[in-house]
Biopython code that builds the backbone (N, CA, C, O; Angstrom):
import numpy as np
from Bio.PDB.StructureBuilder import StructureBuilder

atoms = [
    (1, "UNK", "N", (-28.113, 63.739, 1.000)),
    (1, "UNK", "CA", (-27.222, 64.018, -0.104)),
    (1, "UNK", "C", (-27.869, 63.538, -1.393)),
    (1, "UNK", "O", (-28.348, 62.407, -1.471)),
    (2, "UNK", "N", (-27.884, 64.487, -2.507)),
    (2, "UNK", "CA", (-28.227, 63.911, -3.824)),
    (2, "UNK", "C", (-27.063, 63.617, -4.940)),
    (2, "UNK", "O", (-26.190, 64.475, -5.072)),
    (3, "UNK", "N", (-27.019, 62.450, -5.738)),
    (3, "UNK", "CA", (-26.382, 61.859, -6.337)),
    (3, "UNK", "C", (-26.975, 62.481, -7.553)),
    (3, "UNK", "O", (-28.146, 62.127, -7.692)),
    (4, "UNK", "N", (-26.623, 63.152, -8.319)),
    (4, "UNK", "CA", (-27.112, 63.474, -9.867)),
    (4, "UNK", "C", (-25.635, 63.242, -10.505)),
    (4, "UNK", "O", (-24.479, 63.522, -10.185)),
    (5, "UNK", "N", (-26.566, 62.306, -12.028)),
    (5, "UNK", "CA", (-25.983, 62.088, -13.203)),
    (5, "UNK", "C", (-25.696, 62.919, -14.097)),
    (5, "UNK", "O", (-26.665, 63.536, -14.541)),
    (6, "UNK", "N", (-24.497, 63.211, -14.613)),
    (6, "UNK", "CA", (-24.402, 64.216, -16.124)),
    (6, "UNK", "C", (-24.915, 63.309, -17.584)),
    (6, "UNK", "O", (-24.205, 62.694, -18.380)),
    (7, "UNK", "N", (-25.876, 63.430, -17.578)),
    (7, "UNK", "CA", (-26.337, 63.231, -19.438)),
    (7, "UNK", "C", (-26.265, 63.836, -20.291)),
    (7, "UNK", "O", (-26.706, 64.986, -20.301)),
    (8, "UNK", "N", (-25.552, 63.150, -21.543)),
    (8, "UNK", "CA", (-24.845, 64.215, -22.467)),
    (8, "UNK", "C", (-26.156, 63.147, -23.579)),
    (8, "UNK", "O", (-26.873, 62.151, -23.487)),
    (9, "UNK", "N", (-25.669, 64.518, -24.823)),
    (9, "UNK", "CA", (-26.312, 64.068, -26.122)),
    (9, "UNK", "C", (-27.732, 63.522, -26.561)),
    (9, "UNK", "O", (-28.473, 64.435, -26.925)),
    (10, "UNK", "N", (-28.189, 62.498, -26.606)),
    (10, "UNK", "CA", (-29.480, 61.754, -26.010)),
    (10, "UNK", "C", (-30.239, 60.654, -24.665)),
    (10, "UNK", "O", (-30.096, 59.471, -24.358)),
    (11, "UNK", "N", (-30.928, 61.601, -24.231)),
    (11, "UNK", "CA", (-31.640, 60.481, -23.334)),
    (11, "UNK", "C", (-32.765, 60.851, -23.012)),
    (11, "UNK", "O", (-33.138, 61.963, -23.387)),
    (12, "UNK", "N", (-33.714, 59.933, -22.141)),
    (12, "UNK", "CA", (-35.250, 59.906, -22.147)),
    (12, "UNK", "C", (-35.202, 60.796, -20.081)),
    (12, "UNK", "O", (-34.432, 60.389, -19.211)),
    (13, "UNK", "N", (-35.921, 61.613, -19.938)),
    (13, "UNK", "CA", (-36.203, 62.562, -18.632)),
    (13, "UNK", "C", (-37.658, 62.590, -18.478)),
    (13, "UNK", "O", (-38.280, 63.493, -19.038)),
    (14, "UNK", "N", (-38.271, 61.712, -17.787)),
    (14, "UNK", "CA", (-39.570, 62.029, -16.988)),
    (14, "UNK", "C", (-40.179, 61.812, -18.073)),
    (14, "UNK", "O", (-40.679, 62.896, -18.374)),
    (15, "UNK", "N", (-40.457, 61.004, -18.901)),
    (15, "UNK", "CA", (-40.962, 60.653, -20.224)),
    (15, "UNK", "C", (-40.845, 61.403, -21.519)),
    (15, "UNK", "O", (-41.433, 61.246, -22.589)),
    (16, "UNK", "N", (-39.841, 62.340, -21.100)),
    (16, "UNK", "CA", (-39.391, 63.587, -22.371)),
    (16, "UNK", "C", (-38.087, 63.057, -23.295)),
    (16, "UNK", "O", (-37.119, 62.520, -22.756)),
    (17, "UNK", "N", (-38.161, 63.238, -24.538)),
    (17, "UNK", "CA", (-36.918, 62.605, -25.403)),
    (17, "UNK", "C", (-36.039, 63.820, -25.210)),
    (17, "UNK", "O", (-36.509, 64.854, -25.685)),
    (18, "UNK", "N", (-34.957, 63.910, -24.661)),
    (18, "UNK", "CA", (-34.162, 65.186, -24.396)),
    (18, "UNK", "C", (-33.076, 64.848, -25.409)),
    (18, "UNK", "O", (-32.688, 63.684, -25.516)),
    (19, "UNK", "N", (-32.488, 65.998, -26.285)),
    (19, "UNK", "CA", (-31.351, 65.856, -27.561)),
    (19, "UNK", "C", (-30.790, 67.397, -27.173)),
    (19, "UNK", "O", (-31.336, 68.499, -27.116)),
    (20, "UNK", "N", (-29.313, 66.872, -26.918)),
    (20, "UNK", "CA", (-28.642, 67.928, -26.940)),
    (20, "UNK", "C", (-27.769, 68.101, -28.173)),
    (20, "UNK", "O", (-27.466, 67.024, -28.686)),
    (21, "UNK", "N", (-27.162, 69.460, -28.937)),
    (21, "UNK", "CA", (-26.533, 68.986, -30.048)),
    (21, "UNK", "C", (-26.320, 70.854, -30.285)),
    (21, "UNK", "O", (-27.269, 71.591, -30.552)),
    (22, "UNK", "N", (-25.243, 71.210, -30.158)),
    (22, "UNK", "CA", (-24.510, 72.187, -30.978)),
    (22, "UNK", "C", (-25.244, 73.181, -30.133)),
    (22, "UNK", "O", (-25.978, 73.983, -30.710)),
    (23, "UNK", "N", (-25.107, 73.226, -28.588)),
    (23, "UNK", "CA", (-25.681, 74.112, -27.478)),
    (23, "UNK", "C", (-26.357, 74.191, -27.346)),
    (23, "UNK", "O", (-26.645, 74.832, -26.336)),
    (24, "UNK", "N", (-27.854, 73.443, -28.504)),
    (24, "UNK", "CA", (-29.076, 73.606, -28.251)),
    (24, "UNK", "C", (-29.635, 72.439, -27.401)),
    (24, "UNK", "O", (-29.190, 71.301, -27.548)),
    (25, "UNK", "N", (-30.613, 72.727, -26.510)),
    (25, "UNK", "CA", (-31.665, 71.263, -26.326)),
    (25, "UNK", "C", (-33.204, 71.043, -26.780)),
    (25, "UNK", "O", (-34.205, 71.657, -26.411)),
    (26, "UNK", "N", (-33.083, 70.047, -27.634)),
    (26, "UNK", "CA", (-34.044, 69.965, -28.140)),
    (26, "UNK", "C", (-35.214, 69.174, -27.053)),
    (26, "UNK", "O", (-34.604, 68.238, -26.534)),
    (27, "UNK", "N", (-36.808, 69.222, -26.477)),
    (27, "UNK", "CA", (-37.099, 68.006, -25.629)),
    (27, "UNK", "C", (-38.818, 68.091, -26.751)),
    (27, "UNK", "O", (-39.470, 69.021, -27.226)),
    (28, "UNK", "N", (-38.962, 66.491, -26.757)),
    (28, "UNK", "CA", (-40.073, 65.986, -27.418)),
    (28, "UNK", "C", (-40.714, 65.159, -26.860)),
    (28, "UNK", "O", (-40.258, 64.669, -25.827)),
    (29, "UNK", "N", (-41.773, 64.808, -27.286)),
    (29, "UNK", "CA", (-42.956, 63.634, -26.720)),
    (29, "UNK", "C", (-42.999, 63.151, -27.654)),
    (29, "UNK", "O", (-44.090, 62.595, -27.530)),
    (30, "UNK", "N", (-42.558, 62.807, -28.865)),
    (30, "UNK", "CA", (-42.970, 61.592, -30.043)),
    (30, "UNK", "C", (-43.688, 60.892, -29.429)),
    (30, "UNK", "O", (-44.900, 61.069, -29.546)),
    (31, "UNK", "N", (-43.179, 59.849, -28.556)),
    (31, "UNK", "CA", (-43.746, 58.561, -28.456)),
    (31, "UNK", "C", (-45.114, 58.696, -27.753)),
    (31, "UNK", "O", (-45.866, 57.765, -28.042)),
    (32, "UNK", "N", (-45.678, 59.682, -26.838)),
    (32, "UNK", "CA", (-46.746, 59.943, -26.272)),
    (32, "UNK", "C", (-47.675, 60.469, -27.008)),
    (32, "UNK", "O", (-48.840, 60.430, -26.613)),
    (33, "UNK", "N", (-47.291, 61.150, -28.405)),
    (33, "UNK", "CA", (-48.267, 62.152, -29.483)),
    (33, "UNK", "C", (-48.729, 60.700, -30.444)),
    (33, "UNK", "O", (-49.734, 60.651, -31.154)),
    (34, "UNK", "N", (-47.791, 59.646, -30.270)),
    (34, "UNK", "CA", (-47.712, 58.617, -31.232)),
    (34, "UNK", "C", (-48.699, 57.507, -30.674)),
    (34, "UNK", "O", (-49.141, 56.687, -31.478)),
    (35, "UNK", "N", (-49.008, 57.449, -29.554)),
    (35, "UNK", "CA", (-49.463, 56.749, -28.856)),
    (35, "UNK", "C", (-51.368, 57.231, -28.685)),
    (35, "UNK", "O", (-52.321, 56.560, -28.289)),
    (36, "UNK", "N", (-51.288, 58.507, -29.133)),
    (36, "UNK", "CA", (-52.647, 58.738, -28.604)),
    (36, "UNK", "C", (-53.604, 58.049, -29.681)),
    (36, "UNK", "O", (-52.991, 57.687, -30.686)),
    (37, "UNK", "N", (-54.772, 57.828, -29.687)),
    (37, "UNK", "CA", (-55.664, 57.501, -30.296)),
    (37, "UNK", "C", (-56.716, 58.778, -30.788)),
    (37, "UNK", "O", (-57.037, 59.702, -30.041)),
    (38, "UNK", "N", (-57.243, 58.597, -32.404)),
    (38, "UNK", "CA", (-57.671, 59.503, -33.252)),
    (38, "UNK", "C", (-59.056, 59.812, -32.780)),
    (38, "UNK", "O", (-59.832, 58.862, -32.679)),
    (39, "UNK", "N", (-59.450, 60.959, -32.493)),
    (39, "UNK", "CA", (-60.944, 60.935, -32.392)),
    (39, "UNK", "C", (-61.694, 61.666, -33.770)),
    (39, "UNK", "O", (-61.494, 62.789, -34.234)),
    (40, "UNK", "N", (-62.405, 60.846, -34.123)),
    (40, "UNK", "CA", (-63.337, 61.090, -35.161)),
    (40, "UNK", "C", (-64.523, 62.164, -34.417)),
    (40, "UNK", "O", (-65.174, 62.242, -33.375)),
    (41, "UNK", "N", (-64.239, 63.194, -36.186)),
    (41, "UNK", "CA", (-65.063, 64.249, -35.770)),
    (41, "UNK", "C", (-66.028, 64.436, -37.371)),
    (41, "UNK", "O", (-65.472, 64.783, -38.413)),
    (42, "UNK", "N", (-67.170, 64.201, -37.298)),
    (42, "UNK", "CA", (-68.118, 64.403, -38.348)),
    (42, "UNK", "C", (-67.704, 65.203, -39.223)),
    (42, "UNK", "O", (-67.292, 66.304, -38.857)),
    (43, "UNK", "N", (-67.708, 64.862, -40.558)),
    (43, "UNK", "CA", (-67.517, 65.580, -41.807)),
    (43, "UNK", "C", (-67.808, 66.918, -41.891)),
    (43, "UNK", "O", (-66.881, 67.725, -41.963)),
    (44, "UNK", "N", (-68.796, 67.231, -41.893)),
    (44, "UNK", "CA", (-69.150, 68.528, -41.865)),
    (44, "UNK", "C", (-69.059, 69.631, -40.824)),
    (44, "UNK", "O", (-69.512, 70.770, -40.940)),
    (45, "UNK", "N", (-68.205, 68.962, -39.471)),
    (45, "UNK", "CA", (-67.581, 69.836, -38.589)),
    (45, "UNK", "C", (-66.218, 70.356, -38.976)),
    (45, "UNK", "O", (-65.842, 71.528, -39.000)),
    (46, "UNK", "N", (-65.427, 69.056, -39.330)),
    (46, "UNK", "CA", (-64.160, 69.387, -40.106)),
    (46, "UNK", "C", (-63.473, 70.051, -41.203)),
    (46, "UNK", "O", (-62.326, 70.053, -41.649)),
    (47, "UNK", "N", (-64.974, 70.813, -41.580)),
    (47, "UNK", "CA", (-65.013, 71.951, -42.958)),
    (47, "UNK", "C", (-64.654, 72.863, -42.221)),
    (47, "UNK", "O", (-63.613, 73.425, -42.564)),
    (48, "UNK", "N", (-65.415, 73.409, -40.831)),
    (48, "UNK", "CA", (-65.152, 74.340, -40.243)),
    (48, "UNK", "C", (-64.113, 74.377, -39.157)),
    (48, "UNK", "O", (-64.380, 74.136, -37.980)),
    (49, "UNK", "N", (-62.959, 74.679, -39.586)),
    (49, "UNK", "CA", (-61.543, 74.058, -38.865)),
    (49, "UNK", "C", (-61.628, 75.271, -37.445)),
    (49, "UNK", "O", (-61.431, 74.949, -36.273)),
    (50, "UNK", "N", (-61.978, 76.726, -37.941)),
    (50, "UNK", "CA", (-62.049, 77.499, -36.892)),
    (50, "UNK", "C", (-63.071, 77.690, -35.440)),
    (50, "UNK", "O", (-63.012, 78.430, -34.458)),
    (51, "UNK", "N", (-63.929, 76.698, -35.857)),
    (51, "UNK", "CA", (-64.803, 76.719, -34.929)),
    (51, "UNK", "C", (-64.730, 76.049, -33.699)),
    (51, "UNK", "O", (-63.922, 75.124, -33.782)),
    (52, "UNK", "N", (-65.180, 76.129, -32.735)),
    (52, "UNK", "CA", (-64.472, 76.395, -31.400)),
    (52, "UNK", "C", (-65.723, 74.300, -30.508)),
    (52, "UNK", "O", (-66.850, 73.931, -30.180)),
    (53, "UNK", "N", (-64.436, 73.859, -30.613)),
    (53, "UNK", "CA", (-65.298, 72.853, -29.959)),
    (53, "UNK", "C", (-66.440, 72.630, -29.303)),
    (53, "UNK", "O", (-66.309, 73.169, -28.204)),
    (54, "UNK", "N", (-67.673, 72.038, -29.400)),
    (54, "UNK", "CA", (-68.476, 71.461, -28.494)),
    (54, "UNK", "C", (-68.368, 71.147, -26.568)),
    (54, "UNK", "O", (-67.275, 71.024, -26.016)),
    (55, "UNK", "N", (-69.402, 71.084, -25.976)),
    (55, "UNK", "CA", (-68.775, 70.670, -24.536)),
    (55, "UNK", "C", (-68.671, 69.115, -24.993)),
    (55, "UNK", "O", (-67.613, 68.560, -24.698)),
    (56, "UNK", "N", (-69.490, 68.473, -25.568)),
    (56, "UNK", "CA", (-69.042, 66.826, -25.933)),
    (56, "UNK", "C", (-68.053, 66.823, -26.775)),
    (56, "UNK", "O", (-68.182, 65.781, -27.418)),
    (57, "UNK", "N", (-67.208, 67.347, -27.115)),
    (57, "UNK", "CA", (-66.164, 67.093, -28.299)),
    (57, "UNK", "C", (-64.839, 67.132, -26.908)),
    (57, "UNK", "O", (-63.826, 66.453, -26.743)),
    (58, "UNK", "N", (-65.437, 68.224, -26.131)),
    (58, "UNK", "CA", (-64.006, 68.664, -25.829)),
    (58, "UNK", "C", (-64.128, 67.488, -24.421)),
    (58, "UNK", "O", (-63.214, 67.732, -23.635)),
    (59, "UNK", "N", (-64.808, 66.586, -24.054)),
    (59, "UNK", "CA", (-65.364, 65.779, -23.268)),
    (59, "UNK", "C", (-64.598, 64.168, -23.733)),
    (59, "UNK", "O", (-63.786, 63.366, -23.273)),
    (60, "UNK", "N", (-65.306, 64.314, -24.712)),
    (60, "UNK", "CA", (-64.218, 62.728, -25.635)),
    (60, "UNK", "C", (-62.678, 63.503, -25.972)),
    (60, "UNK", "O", (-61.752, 62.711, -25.792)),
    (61, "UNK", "N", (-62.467, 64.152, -26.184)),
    (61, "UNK", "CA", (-60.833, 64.725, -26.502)),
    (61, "UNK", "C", (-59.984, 64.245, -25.155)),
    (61, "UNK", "O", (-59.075, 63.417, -25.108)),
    (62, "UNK", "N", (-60.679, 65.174, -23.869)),
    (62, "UNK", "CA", (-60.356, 64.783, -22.672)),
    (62, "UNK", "C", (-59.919, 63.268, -21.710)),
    (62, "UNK", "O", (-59.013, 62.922, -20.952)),
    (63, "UNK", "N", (-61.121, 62.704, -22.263)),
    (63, "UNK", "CA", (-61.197, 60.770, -22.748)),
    (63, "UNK", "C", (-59.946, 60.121, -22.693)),
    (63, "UNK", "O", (-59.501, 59.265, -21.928)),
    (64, "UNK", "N", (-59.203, 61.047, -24.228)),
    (64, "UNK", "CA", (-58.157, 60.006, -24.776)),
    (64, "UNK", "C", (-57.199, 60.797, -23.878)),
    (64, "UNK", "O", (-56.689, 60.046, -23.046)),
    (65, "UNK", "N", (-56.811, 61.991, -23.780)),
    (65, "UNK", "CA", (-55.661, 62.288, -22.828)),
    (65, "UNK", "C", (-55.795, 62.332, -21.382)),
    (65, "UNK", "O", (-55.134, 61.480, -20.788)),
    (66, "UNK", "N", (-56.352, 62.962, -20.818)),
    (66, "UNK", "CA", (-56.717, 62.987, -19.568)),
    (66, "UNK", "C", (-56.885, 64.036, -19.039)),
    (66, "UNK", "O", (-56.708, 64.806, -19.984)),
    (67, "UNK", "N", (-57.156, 64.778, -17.992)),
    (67, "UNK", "CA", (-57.866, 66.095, -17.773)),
    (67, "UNK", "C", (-56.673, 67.117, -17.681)),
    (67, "UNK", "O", (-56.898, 68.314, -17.500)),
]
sb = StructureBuilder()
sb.init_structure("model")
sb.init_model(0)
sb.init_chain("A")
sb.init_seg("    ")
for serial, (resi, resn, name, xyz) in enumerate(atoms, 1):
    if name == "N":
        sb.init_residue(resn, " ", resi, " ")
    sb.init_atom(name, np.array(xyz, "f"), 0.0, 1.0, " ", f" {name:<3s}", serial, name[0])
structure = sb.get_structure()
């Protein structure tokens, strides 16, 4: 037999900020986007915003989040 809770309005689900409010549900990661650490990317790569990562860029990116 499973026991499930009704959660209304705000609460935290599997590390997701879940907000309910006027039929909508809103779900966020603030605190996990907030938490990551910045990777520095050379000046003169960051001119070129469209260009398509490195295998070492996308290697340290991987680093800070995980695969």
């Amino acid at each position: 037999m499973i026991h499930l809770k009704e959660k209304t309005e705000e609460f935290r689900y599997c590390g997701k900020n879940v907000v309910q409010a006027n039929g909508t549900v809103t779900i966020g990661q603030v605190d996990a986007t907030e938490a990551l650490e910045y990777q520095m990317i050379e000046k003169g790569r960051r001119k070129d915003v469209n260009s398509p990562l490195t295998e070492a860029e996308k290697t340290d990116f991987r680093a800070l989040i995980g695969p």
